[in-house]
Every structure is written in C-alpha cells, then in structure tokens.
TORKOL-4160 file (C-alpha; in steps of 0.2 Angstrom, whole numbers, padded with zeros to 4 digits, m for minus):
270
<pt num="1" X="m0031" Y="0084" Z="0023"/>
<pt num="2" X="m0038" Y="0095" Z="0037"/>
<pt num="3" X="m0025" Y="0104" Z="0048"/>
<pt num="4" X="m0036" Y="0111" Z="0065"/>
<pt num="5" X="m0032" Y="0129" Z="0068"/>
<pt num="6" X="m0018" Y="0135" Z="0077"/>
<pt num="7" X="m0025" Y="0139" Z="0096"/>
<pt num="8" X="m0015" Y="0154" Z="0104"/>
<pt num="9" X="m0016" Y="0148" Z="0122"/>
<pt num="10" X="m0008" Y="0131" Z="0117"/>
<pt num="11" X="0010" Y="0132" Z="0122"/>
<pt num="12" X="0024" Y="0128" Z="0107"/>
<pt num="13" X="0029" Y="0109" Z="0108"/>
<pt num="14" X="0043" Y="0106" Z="0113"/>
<pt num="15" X="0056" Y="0087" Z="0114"/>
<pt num="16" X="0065" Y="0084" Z="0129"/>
<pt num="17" X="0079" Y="0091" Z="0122"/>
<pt num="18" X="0070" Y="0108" Z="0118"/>
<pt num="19" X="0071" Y="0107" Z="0099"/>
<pt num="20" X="0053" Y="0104" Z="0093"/>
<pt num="21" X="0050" Y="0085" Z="0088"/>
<pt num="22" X="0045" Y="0083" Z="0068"/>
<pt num="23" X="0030" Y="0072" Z="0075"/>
<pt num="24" X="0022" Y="0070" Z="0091"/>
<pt num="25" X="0011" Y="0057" Z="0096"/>
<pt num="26" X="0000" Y="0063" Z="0109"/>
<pt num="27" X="m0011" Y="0046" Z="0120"/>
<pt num="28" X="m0014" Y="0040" Z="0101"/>
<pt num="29" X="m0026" Y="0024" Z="0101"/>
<pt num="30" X="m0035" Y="0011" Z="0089"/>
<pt num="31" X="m0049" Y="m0002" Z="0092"/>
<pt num="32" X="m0055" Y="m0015" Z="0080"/>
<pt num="33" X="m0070" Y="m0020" Z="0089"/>
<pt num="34" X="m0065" Y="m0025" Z="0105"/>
<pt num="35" X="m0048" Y="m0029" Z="0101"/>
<pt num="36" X="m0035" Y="m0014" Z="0109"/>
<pt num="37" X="m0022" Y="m0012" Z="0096"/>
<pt num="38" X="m0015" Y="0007" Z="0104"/>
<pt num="39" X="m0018" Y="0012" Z="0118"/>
<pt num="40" X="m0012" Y="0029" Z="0126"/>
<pt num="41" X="0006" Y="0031" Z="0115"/>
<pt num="42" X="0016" Y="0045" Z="0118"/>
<pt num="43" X="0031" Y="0045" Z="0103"/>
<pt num="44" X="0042" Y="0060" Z="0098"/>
<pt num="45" X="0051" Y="0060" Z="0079"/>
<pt num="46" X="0063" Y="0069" Z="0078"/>
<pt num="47" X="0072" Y="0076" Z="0062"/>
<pt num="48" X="0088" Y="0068" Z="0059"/>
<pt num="49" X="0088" Y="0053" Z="0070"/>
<pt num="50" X="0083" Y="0035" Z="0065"/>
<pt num="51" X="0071" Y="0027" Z="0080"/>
<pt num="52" X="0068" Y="0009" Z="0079"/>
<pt num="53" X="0050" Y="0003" Z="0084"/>
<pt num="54" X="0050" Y="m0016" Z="0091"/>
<pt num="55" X="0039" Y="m0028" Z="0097"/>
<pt num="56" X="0034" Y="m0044" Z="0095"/>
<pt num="57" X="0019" Y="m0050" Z="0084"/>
<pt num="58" X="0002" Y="m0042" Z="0090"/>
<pt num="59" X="0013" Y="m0029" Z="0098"/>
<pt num="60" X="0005" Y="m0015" Z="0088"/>
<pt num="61" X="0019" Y="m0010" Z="0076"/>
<pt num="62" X="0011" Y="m0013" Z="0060"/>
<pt num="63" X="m0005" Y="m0002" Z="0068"/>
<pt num="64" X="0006" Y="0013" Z="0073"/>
<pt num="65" X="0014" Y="0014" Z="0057"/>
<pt num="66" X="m0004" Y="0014" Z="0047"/>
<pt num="67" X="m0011" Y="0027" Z="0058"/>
<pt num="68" X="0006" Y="0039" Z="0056"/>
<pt num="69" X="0004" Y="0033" Z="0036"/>
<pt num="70" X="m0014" Y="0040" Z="0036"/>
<pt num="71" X="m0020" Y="0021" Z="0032"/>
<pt num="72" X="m0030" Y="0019" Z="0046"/>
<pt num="73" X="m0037" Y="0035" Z="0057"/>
<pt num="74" X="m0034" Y="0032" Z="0077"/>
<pt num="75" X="m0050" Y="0032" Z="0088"/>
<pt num="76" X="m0042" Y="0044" Z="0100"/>
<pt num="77" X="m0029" Y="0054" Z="0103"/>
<pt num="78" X="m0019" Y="0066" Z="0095"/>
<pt num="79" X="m0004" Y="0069" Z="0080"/>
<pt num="80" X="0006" Y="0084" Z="0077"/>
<pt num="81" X="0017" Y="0089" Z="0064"/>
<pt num="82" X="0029" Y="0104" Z="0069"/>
<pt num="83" X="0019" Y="0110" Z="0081"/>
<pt num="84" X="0001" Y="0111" Z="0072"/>
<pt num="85" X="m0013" Y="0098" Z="0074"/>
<pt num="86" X="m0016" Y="0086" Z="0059"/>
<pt num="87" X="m0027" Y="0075" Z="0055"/>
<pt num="88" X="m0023" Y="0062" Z="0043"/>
<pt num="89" X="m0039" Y="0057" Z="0034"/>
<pt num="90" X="m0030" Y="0044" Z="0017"/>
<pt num="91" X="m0010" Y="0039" Z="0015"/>
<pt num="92" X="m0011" Y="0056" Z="m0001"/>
<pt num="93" X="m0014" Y="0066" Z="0019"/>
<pt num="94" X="0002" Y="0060" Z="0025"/>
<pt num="95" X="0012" Y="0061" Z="0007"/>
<pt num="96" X="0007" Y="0082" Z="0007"/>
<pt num="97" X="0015" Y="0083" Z="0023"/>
<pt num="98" X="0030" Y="0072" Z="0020"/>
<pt num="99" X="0027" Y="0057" Z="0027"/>
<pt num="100" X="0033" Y="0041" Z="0015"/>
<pt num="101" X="0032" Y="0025" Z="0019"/>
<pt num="102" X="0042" Y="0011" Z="0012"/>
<pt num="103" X="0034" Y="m0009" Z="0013"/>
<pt num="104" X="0042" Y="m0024" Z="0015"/>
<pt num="105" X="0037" Y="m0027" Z="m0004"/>
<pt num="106" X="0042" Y="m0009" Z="m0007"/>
<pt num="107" X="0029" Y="m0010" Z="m0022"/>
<pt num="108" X="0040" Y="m0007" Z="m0037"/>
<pt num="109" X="0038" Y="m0013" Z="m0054"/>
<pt num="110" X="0050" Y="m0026" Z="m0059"/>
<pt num="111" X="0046" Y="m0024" Z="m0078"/>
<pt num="112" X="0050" Y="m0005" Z="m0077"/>
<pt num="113" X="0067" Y="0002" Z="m0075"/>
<pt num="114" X="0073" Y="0011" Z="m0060"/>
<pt num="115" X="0069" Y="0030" Z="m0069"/>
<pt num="116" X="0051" Y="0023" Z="m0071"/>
<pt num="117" X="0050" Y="0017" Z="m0056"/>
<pt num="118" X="0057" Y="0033" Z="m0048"/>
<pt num="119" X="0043" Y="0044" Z="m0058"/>
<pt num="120" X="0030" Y="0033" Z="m0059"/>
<pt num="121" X="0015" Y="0043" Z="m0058"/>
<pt num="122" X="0023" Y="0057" Z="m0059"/>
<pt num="123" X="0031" Y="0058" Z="m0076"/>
<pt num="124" X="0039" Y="0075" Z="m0080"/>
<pt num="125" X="0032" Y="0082" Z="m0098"/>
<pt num="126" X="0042" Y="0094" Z="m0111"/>
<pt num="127" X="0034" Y="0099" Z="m0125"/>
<pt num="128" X="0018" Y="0085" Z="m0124"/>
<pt num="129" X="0030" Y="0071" Z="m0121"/>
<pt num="130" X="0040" Y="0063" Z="m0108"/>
<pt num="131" X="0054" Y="0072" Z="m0099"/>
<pt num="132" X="0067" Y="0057" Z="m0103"/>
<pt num="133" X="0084" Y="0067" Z="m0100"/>
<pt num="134" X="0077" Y="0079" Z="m0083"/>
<pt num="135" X="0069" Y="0060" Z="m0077"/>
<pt num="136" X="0086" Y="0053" Z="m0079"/>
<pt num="137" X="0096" Y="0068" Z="m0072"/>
<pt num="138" X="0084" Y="0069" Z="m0057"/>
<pt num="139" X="0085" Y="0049" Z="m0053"/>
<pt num="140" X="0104" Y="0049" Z="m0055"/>
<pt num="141" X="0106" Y="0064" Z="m0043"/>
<pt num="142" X="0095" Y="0058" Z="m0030"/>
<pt num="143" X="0104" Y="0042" Z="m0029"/>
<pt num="144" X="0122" Y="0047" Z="m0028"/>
<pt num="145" X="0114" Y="0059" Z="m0014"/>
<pt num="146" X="0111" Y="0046" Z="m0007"/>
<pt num="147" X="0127" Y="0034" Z="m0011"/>
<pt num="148" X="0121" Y="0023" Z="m0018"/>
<pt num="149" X="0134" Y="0017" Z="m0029"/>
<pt num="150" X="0131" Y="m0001" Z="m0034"/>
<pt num="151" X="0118" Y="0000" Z="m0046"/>
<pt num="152" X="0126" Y="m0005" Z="m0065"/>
<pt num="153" X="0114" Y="0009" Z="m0075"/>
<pt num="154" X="0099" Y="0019" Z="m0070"/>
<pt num="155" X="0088" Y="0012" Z="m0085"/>
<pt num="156" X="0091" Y="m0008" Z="m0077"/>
<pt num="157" X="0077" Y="m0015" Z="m0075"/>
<pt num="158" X="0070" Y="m0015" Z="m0057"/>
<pt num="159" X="0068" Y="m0035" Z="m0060"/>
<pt num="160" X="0085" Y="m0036" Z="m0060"/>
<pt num="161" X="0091" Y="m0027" Z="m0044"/>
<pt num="162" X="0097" Y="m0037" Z="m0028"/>
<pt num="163" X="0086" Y="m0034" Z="m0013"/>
<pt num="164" X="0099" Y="m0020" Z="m0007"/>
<pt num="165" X="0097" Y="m0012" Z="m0023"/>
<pt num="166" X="0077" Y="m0013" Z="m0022"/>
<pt num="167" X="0076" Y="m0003" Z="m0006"/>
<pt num="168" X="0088" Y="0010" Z="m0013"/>
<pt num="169" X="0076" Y="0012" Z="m0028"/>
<pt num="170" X="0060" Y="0013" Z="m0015"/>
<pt num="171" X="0069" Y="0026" Z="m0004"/>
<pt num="172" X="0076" Y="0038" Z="m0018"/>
<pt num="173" X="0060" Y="0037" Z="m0023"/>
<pt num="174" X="0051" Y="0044" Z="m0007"/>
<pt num="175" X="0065" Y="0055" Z="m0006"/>
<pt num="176" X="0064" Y="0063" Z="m0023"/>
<pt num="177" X="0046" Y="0068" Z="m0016"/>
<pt num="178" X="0052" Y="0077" Z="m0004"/>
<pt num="179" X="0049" Y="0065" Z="0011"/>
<pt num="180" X="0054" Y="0074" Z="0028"/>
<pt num="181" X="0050" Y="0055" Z="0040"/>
<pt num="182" X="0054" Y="0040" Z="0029"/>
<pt num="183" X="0045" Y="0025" Z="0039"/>
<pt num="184" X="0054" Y="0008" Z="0034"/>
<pt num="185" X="0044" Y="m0008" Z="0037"/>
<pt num="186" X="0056" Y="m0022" Z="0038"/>
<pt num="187" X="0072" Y="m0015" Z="0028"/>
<pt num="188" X="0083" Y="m0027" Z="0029"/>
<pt num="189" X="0071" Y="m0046" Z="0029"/>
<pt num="190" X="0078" Y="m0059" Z="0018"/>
<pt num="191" X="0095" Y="m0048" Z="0012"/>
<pt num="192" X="0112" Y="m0055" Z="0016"/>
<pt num="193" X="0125" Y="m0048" Z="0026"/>
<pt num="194" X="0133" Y="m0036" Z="0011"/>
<pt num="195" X="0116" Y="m0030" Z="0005"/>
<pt num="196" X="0113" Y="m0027" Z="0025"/>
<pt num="197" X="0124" Y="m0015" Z="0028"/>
<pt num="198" X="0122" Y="m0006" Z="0010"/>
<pt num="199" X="0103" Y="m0003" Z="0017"/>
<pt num="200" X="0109" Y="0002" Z="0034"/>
<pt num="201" X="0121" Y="0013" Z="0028"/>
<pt num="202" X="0108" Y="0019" Z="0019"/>
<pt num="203" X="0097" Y="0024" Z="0033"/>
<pt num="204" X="0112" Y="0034" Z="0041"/>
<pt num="205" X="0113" Y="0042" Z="0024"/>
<pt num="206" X="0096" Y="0048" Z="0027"/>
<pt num="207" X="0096" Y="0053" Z="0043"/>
<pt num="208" X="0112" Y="0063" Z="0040"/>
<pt num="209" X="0103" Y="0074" Z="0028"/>
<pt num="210" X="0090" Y="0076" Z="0042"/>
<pt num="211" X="0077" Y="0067" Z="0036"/>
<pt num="212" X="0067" Y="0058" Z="0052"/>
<pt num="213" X="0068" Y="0038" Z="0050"/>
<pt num="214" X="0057" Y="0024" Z="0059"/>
<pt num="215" X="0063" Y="0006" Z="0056"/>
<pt num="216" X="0055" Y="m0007" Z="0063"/>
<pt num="217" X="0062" Y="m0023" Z="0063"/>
<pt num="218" X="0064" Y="m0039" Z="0071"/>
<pt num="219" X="0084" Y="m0039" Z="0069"/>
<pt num="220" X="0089" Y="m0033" Z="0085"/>
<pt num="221" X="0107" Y="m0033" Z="0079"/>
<pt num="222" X="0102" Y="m0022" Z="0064"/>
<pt num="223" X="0092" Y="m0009" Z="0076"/>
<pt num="224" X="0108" Y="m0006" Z="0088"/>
<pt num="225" X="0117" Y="m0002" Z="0075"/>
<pt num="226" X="0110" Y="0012" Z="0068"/>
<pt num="227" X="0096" Y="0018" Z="0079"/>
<pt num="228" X="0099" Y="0034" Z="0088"/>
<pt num="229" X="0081" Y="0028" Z="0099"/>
<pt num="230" X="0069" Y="0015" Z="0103"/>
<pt num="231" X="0052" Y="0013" Z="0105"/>
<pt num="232" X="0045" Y="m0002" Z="0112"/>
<pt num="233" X="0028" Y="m0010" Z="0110"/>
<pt num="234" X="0019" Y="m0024" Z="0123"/>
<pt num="235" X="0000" Y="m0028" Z="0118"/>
<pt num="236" X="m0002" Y="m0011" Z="0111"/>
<pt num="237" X="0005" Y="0001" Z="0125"/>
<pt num="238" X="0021" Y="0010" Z="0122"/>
<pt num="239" X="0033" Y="m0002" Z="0137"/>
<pt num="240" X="0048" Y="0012" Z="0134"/>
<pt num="241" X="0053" Y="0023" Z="0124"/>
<pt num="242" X="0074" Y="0033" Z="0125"/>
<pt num="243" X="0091" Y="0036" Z="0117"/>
<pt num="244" X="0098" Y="0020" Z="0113"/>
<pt num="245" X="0111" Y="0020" Z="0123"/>
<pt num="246" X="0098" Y="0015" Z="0138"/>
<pt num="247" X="0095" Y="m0001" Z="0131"/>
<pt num="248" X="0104" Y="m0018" Z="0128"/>
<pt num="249" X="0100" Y="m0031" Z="0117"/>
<pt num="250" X="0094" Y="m0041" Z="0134"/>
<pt num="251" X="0085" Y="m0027" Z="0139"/>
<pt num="252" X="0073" Y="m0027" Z="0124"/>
<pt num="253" X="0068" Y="m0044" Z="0123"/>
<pt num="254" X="0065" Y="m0042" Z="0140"/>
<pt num="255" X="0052" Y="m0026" Z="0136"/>
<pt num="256" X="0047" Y="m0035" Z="0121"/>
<pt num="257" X="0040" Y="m0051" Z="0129"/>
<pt num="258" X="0035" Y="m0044" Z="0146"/>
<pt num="259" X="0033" Y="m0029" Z="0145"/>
<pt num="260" X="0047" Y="m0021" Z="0159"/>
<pt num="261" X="0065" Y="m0024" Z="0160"/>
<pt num="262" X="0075" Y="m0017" Z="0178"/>
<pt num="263" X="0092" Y="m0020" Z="0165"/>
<pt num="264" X="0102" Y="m0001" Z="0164"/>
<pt num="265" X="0088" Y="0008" Z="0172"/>
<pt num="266" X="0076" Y="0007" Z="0157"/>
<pt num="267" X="0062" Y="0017" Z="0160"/>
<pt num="268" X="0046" Y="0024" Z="0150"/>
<pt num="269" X="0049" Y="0043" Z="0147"/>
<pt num="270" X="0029" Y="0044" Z="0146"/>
C-alpha cells in the first residue's frame, strides 16, 4: 500500500459535524469500458455509525464497495483515511488499514470449526505447534464482546451454524483483526426473522464499540432500523446522501428508482 505524503498547505478534513470522518470519498469514479459505473461520489464514514448504501441493481453498490475493499482501483478521484491520502492497490491494502469486508457467502469453511475458521491463516504458534488454548480464549472473547450468545461450543463445526450464527463467525472474525469499517454486503438475505434481529443487533453491537459499518441491502425495513445514515445510488451517482431521519421508506424508493424525491426535504449534501 502506498499512502501519498501528507501536504502542509491541505487543510485537515473535517465531517459536517466537525469530527474527522474515518473515510472520505472525494468525486470517486469507475469505468468499464464505456460503461459509467461511479461517477463523482462524495461519502463520509464515520466511526461508530452504521450507513446504509441502497440502490437498485446497476446502481453501483457492488462497485463502491470493491473500490473501498481495494478490489478494484477507481479511475478518478480520491479516498482518505483519517485525514491522509491512500491508495488502495489489492484487498491485503485495505486489510493494513482496517477495512474488512464481509460477503454474502461470507467465505467460511463449513468443514472447519468456528476457532479455525476465526484464525484461518493466521494460526497462533507456541513452542512449534498450534496455540489451541490462546486460539480458543481469543475466539470465545471476541464473540461474547460482541453478544453473541447462541452459539452451543466454539469448536462446532462452521457447517452446523444457522445463517445468523454464520455472519457472527464472519464478523468476529474481521473484528479479531482489528477492523476499524466492517462493510457487510447483504447481512441479512435468506435468514428468518429471529436470525434477523440477532445480525441487526449485531451491527449495533459493532457500531457501539465504534467501529464504522456499511450495510448494503435491499431490506428497506432492516436499513431503517439500524442505520444511523443513508447513501443512495441511481446509475452510479450518489442521488443523496444524510442522517436517517431525513428519509422514509417512500422516500428511498422514490431516489432509488428515479433518482430525486421532494418527500421530507431530501436533499444531496454533495
């Protein structure tokens, strides 16, 4: 990862609210061809507060997410991560900074258990073998940080877990590697209403420790309940961006499928 030196005559950034924003997006953009996927977004992340990206298919949400991940480099534009310029070259770029983000088939190993899984990759070694107690300490730890509850024995098989539980496993994970934005693509597709709200209440857990989340998801219901903001997307462009409490459920699927809404004032702060 290359990170551009610091220029003295750049002013500090600085969110609305005048605490400076985890991550800034600053006119970021992506081509495929001559295909506009982003054009010109403008998005603050802030630390401790969930925001929820929406938009319909083709909006550019899957992009976004890929260029912040380190996936795919935008064509133009600029990121920064507390207050420094960054260029994210590979997804291992974005991991050094603390930026984990969690799939829709959150690529765990169903064979494995749930310490495995947890330290995949990352074993910890004592004395030429595996770490088995520290491994299991850790995992248990991170997990009850997070309250998570449910899960019968750390050593289940991943296999064996509900879809709730899988997303708990896949966040403990990024958190154990000190994640500071946990991006979540899709949480809560395909789980049923108890295993809902145990991954909803599982991003407010994160948040509360003041970790930054981005959600995106098609379940409106879901978003407004535990976004603190809202970013929009319409053919690629950012269609508004604000505190949650500007928006109603009308009101996005109004942005989301034309792009403008004139429902409580909604506005682009960009």
């Amino acid at each position: 990862m290359t990170t551009a030196p610091a220029e003295p005559q750049q002013p500090e950034l600085s969110s609305q609210d005048g605490q400076q924003p985890l991550l800034r997006l600053a006119g970021i953009g992506k081509n495929f061809g001559a295909v506009r996927a982003l054009h010109g977004i403008d998005l603050d992340i802030s630390a401790g507060q969930v925001t929820a990206v929406l938009g319909d298919n083709g909006a550019g949400k899957t992009t976004l997410i890929k260029c912040i991940s380190g996936i795919w480099q935008p064509d133009y534009g600029e990121m920064f991560w507390l207050g420094r310029r960054v260029h994210l070259h590979s997804p291992r770029d974005a991991s050094d900074l603390g930026i984990a983000t969690v799939y829709q088939d959150l690529a765990l190993a169903d064979n494995l258990d749930i310490v495995q899984n947890m330290f995949l990759g990352k074993e910890l070694v004592k004395h030429w073998q595996l770490d088995e107690i520290n491994m299991e300490l850790t995992a248990k730890k991170t997990l009850q940080d997070l309250k998570v509850v449910s899960v019968r024995s750390i050593r289940q098989p991943v296999g064996s877990l509900s879809g709730g539980q899988r997303q708990a496993v896949a966040v403990a994970k990024a958190i154990m590697r000190e994640a500071k934005l946990v991006i979540m693509d899709e949480p809560t597709a395909a789980l049923g209403v108890t295993q809902t709200r145990n991954v909803l209440e599982l991003i407010r857990q994160l948040a509360s420790q003041g970790i930054a989340v981005i959600v995106i998801s098609h379940n409106l219901n879901d978003v407004m309940s535990v976004a603190d903001r809202i970013a929009v997307l319409y053919l690629g462009a950012l269609a508004a961006v604000g505190p949650k409490d500007r928006f109603d459920t009308q009101s996005v699927v109004d942005l989301m499928t034309t792009g403008a809404s004139t429902r409580q004032g909604v506005t682009s702060e960009h």
